[in-house]
N, C-alpha and C positions, 0 to 999 in steps of 0.2 A: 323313469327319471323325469325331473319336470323338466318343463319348458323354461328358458334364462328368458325374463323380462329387461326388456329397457326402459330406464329411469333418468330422465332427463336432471342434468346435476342442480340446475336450479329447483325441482318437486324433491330432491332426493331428502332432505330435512324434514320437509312435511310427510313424506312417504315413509320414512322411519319411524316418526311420530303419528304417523296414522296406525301401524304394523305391528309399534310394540304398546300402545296406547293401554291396552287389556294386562299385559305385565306390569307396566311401569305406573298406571294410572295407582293403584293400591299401595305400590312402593312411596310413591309423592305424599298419599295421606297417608301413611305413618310415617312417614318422615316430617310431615306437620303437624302431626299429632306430637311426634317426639321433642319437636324443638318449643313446643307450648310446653310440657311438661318438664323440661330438663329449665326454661324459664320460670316456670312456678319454682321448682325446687331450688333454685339460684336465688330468687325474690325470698323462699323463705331463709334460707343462709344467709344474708344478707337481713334479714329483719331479725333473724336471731340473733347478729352480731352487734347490730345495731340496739337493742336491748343492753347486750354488754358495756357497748361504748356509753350508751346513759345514765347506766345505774353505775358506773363506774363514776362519773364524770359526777354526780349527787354524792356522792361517796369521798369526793375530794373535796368537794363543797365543804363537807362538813369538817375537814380539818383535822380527824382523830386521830391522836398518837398512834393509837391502835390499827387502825386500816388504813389510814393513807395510801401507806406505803406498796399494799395489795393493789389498793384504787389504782394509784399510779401504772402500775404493772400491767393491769387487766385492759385500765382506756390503751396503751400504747398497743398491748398485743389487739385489741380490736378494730384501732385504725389500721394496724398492718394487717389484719386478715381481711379488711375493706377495700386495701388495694391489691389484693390477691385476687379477691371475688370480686371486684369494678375493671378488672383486665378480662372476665368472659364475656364479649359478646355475643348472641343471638341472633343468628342469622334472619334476615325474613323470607327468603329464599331458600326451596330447597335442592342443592346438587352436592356432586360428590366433592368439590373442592370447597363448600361452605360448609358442610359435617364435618369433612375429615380436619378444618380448621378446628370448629369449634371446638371437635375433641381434643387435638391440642392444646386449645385455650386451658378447656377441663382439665386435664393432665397437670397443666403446670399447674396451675390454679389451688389441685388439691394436694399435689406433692409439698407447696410451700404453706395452706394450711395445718398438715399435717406436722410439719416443721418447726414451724409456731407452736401447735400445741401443745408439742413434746417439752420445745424451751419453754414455754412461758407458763405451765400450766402449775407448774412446781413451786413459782412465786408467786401465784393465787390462792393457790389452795393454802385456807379452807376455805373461802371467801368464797362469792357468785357461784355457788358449787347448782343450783338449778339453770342458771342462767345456760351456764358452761354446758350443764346438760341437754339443755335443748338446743343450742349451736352444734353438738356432739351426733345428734339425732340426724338435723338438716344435712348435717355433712355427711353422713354417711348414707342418707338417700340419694344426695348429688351424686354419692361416688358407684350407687348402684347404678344409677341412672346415665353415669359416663360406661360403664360398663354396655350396659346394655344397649349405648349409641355406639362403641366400639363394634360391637357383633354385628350392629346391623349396616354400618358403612362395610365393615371387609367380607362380608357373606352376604345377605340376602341386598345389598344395592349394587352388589355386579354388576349386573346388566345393565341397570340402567347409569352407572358409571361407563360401562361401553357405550350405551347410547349419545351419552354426553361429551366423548372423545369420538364420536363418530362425526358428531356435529365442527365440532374443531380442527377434525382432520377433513371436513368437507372446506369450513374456510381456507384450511391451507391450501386444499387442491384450487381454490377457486383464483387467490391468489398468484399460485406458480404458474395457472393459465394466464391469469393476466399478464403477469411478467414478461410470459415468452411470449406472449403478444406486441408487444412495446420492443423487447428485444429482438424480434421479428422485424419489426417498423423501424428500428433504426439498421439492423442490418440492409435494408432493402435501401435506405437512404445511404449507405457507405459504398456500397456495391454501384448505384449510380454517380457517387461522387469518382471511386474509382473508373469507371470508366467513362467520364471526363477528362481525370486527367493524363489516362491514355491518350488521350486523343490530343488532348493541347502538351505531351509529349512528342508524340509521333511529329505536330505539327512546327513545333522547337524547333527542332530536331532538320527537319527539312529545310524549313528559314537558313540554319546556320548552316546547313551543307550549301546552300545558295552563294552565304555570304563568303564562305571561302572560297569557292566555285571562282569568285567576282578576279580579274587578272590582278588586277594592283595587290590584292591581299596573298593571293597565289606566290606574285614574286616576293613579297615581306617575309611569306612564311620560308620558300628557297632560303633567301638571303639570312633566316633565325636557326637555320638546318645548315647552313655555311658556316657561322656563327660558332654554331654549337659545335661542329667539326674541327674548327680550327681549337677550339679553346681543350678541345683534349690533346691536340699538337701540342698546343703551347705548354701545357702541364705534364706532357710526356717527354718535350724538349728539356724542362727546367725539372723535373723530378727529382734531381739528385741533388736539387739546392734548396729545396725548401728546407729542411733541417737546418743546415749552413744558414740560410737566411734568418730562422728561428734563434737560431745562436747569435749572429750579431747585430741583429737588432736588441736581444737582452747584455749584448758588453756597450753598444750605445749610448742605452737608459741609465748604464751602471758608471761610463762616463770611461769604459777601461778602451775604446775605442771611439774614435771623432770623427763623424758622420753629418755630412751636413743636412739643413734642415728638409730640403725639396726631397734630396736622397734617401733620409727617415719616411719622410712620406710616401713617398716610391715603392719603399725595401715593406710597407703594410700591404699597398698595392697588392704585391707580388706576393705577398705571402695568402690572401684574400680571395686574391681574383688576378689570375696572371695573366687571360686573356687580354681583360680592359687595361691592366697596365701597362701590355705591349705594343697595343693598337693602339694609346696614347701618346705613346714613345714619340719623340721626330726621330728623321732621319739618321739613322746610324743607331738607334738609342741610347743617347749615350748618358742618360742616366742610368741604366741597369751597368752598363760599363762600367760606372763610377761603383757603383756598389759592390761588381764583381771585383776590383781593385781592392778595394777597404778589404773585402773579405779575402782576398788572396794575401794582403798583406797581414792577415788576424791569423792565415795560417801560418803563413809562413813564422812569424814572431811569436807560434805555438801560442795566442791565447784563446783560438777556437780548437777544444778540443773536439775529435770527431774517430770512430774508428775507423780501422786502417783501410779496408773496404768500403765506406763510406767517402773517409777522405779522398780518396783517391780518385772517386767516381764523381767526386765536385769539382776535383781539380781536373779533370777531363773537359767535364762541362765548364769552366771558365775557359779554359785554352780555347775551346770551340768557339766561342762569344768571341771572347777577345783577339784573339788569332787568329780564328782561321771564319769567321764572320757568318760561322752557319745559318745564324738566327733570322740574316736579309731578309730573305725569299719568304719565309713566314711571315716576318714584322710586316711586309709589303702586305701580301696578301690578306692580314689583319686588318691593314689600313684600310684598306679596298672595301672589307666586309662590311667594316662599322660603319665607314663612311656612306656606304649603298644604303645600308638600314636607316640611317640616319636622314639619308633623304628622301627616302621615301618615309619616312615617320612622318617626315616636314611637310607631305603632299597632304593638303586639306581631304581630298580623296579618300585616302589612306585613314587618315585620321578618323571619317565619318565612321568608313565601315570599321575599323576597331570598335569603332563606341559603341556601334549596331550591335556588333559581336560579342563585346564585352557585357551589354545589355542582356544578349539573348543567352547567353551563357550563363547568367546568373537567373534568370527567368528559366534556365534549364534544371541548375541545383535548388529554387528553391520547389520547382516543380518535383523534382526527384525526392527531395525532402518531405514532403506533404503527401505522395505517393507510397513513403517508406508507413509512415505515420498511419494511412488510411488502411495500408493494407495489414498492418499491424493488428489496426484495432479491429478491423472485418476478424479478423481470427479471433480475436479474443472473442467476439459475437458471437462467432459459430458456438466456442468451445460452450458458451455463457448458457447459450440455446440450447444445445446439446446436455448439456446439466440439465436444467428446466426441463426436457423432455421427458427425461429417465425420471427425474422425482414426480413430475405427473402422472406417468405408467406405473411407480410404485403406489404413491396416493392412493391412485384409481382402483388397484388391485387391492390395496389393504382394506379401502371402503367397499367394493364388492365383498368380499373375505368375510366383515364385519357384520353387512348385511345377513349375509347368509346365518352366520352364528344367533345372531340375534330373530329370525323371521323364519329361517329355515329355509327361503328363496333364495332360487338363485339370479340374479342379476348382473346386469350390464350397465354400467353409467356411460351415456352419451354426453359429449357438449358438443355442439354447434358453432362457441364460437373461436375450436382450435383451431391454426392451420397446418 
């Protein structure tokens, strides 16, 4: 078994081309030889047509009743079979994808002479009958001559079609390394940025546990948790009248009950936000009293319909208000709340460290934001990188593979500058 060489991927081009140099050097000149001679035979198709188009063209000159009408015929079929044979071009290089054109070129080239001939030949005849013959000749050496590049593109230039897709698949490998190079270099740039801004997280993070730490903000925050307690009081007090309330504020607007204007404002209050409109209230409240009235009286004079279990449990809750004054002890205690938060809002104190707070809170989401984003795209890198690895190990593996077919060594490509 032999020994696997390594072949550094930068020689690996040259080294193919050193290896199959004895195959492929004899494939190149006939393949130069082929494209001189498939150019001659084109030149003379083309000078033979070229004959037609002249003698045709003297032949109109002259005007005869008699021919013209041939004349005509012959110059137009022989401009068309000029741009049939001025569509092949001749490569000056030779590889597999400039044959395997050309032969196409040929193909179309003689399918649509041949197509012409058939049409056009019939309104010539009897006229240019040598001319026609020696175009007849040309072409059908051209057509020997595509034949014969046909055979030698899909058999005897195999290999050196391999060699040539060896070369291309060397570029792409060469490429995919660089990528994952680059892609490499920016992940290492994300990976540092992430852990940045961990750190001016962490550090966030601890600022604002300072700042709530500070007394004055500690009792704001108390007094926002009193706040927030009561206002589920107040909405678990008045529960059975938001509906009720829903109700007449729309016979209100419709004019079928008379509500004055402070108490329309109120009765949104209360529908909105029944905390702030109770800790508003003065003493006694006796705007929601007012309201609780209008509505006692929309029942009673049936134009607030409600069912009977509903109703019922409104009319509880009004009596409680009205009668029996449940509501004090809360509204008090309301007062107290808003009033506390209120002044300590008022305390420049207070004031600064919100702004601090409100500052570092926002310096926290947009940190969390840019964290979500970095750490996104790190992934995507990996996933990118991870790609790029596997099409470099396949590359790699097809150009070893290829090698081998071609040299009959076996081989190892190194590069140097993966990581």
């Amino acid at each position: 078994m032999s020994q696997t060489q390594q072949i550094g991927l930068t020689d690996l081009k040259e080294w193919i081309k050193k290896e199959t140099a004895s195959l492929l050097e004899p494939l190149k000149s006939k393949g130069v030889n082929l494209l001189k001679e498939i150019q001659q035979r084109l030149n003379d198709a083309l000078e033979s047509n070229q004959k037609i188009l002249e003698n045709s063209q003297r032949e109109m000159e002259k005007n005869s009743p008699k021919t013209y009408r041939f004349a005509r015929n012959a110059n137009k079929f022989a401009q068309n079979m000029s741009k049939a044979l001025d569509g092949v071009k001749v490569p000056e290089q030779v590889s597999y994808e400039s044959l395997q054109t050309l032969h196409n070129d040929l193909e179309r080239a003689l399918v649509v002479a041949d197509q012409l001939r058939r049409e056009a030949y019939r309104y010539i005849t009897p006229y240019f009958i040598f001319d026609r013959r020696r175009l007849d000749v040309t072409l059908k050496r051209l057509a020997d001559i595509y034949r014969e590049l046909g055979n030698f593109v899909t058999t005897k230039y195999a290999k050196a079609k391999t060699a040539e897709e060896t070369s291309l698949t060397t570029d792409k490998l060469v490429e995919a390394i660089n990528k994952a190079n680059e892609v490499r270099k920016e992940q290492e740039k994300v990976q540092q940025r992430e852990k940045s801004l961990r750190e001016k997280l962490q550090e966030t993070q601890q600022r604002i546990e300072l700042v709530q730490k500070r007394a004055e903000l500690t009792e704001l925050l108390r007094a926002e948790a009193r706040i927030s307690e009561l206002r589920e009081n107040v909405k678990h007090n008045l529960r059975y009248l938001q509906k009720p309330f829903f109700k007449l504020q729309s016979l209100a607007r419709s004019g079928d009950v008379a509500v004055p204007v402070e108490e329309m404002r109120k009765l949104g209050d209360y529908l909105s936000d029944p905390f702030e409109a109770l800790a508003t209230e003065s003493e006694g409240y006796p705007t929601l009293k007012g309201i609780l009235k209008k509505l006692d009286e929309a029942i009673n004079q049936n134009k607030l319909k409600l069912k009977s279990t509903r109703l019922r449990k409104a009319q509880e809750q009004i009596d409680n208000v009205l009668n029996k004054d449940l509501l004090s002890t809360l509204h008090q205690s309301c007062l107290e709340a808003r009033s506390q938060k209120n002044k300590m809002l008022a305390s420049s104190t207070v004031a600064t460290l919100q702004d601090e707070l409100n500052q570092l809170q926002n310096e926290l989401k947009d940190l969390q934001r840019e964290n979500e984003y970095t750490s996104s795209r790190g992934k995507a890198l990996e996933s990118e990188h991870k790609k790029l690895q596997e099409k470099i190990e396949t590359l790699k593996r097809e150009l070893e593979k290829t090698a081998f077919q071609l040299t009959g060594k076996s081989i190892q490509v190194v590069f140097a500058q993966t990581k």
